[in-house]
N, C-alpha and C positions, 0 to 999 in steps of 0.2 A: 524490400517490403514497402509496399504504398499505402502510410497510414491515410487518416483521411484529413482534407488538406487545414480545416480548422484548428484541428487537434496539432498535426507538424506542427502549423504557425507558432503555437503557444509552445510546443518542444522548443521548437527553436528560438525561443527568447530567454528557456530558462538557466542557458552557458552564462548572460546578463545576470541574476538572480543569484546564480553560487558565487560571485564577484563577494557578493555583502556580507557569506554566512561568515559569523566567526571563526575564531583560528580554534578555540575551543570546540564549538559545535562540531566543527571538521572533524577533528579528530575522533568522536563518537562515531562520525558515519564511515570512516577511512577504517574503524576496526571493525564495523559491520562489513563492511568489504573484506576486507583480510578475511572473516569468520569463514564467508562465501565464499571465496579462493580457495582457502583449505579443505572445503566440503566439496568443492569441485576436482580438486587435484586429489583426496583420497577416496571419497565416494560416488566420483564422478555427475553427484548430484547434489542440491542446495535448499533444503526447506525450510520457506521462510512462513510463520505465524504472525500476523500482526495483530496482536492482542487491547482490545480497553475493556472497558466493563460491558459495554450493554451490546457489541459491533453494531455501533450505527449511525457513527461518523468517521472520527479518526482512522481506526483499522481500514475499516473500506475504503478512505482516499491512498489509503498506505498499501492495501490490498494489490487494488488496480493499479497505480502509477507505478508500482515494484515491478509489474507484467507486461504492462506498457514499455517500460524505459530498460528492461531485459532484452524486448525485443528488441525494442530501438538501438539499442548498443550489439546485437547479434550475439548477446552470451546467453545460450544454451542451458538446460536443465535446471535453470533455477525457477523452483515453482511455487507459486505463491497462494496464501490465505488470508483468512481473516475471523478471528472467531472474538467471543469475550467471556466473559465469569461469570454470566447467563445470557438467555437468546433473548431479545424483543421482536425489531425491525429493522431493516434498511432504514433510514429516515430519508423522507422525502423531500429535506434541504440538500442533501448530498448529492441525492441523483438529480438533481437539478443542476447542481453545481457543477457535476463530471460532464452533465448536457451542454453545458455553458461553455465548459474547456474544449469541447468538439466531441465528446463519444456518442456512440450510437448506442440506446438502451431500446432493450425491449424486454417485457415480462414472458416469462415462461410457467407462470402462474397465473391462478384467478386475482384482479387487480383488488378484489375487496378481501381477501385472505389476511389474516392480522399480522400475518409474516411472509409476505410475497417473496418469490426469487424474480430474478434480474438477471437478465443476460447484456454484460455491457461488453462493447467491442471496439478495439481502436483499428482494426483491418480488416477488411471481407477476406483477406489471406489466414486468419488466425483465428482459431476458435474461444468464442469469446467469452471471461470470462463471468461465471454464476455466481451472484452475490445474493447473499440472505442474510440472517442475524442468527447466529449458531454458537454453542461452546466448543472453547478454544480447540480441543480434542475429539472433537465429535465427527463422525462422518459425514462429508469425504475430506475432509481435513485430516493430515497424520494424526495419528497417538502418539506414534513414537519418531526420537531420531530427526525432531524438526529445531529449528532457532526459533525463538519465542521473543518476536520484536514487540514491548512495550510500548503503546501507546498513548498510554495518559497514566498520570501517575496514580490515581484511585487504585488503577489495577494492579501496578510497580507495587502498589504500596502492600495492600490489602491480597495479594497472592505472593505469597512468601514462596510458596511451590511449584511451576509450573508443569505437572504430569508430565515426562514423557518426551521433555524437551533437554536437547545434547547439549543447547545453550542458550542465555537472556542475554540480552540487549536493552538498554533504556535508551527509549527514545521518544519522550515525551512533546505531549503539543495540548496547547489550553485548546479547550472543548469547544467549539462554534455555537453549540446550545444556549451560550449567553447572552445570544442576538435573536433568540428563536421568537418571532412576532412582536419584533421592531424594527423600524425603519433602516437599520443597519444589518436585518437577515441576511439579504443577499451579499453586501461588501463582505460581511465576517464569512460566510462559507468561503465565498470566491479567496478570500485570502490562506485562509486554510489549506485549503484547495491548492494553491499553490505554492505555499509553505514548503506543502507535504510531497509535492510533486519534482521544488527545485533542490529539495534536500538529497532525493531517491535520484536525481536526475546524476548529483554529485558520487551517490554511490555507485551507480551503475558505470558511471564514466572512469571511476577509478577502478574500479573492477576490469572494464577492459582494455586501459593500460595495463596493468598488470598481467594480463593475460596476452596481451599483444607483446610486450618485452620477455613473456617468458617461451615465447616461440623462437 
């Protein structure tokens, strides 16, 4: 597949990136993998939620780079989301940010709608994916039968229940919103940004080891 060549660059530096995560941290993401192994080997399929409160930062950097680096690694049927514990917006630091990392956005919406969707794409080969600010279970997100990846702990905290989901996951990341209109906006998304990008890059990659040795 030929992503586009911005966006590769920055794939390809984030093997550099897992170097630093903790031996702890790992382990979080190594049984996210396991989860997705399992739902592949018995349901032949992987649904991933990535849940905060408002979806309109963390989720959606978790959304997309989960879709991105599924592809990038060639494992199949894992399909990804992104909702939260009510709907706002996209916020318009993020899709700058994802712009920054190399993707291609474009709306599929009226750009003054107070909840626009977004079509972001990391290949003209792949259809790309529609991001908005939606609850967790709401259409076209599963109801049922998905893994419920936490993404900030408001929501870990404060949804004791996740509707509908086979399983939770904590995977928490402080909010980029602490930088929102100061001079440090763009460094704190961009960091986020790729937080969240070489965390998923470690999942995805253990994932298809494991799927590569079990051939």
């Amino acid at each position: 597949m030929n992503f586009y060549p911005t966006l590769e660059n920055y794939i390809s530096k984030l093997s550099d990136g897992s170097k630093k995560v903790s031996g702890e941290r790992k382990q979080i993401l190594f049984d996210l993998a396991q989860g997705i192994s399992t739902d592949l080997q018995t349901q032949k399929k992987s649904s991933l939620t990535f849940i905060c409160t408002h979806n309109s930062r963390r989720s959606h950097f978790a959304h997309v780079w989960a879709a991105t680096l599924a592809a990038f690694f060639r494992i199949e049927k894992v399909l990804c989301y992104s909702g939260g514990t009510e709907a706002t917006a996209l916020h318009q630091n993020t899709v700058a940010a994802l712009r920054r990392a190399g993707f291609r956005i474009n709306l599929s919406s009226d750009e003054q709608e107070y909840n626009p969707k977004y079509l972001i794409s990391y290949s003209d080969e792949c259809k790309p994916e529609q991001c908005y600010s939606k609850v967790y279970n709401e259409a076209p997100n599963p109801s049922t039968a998905f893994r419920a990846v936490m993404t900030c702990s408001e929501a870990d905290e404060n949804c004791p229940i996740v509707y509908g989901a086979s399983a939770r996951h904590s995977l928490t990341y402080e909010d980029p919103k602490i930088s929102d209109n100061t001079v440090k906006e763009t460094l704190t998304y961009d960091q986020r940004c790729l937080q969240i990008a070489t965390e998923l890059w470690i999942v995805m990659r253990h994932l298809s080891e494991q799927h590569s040795s079990d051939k």
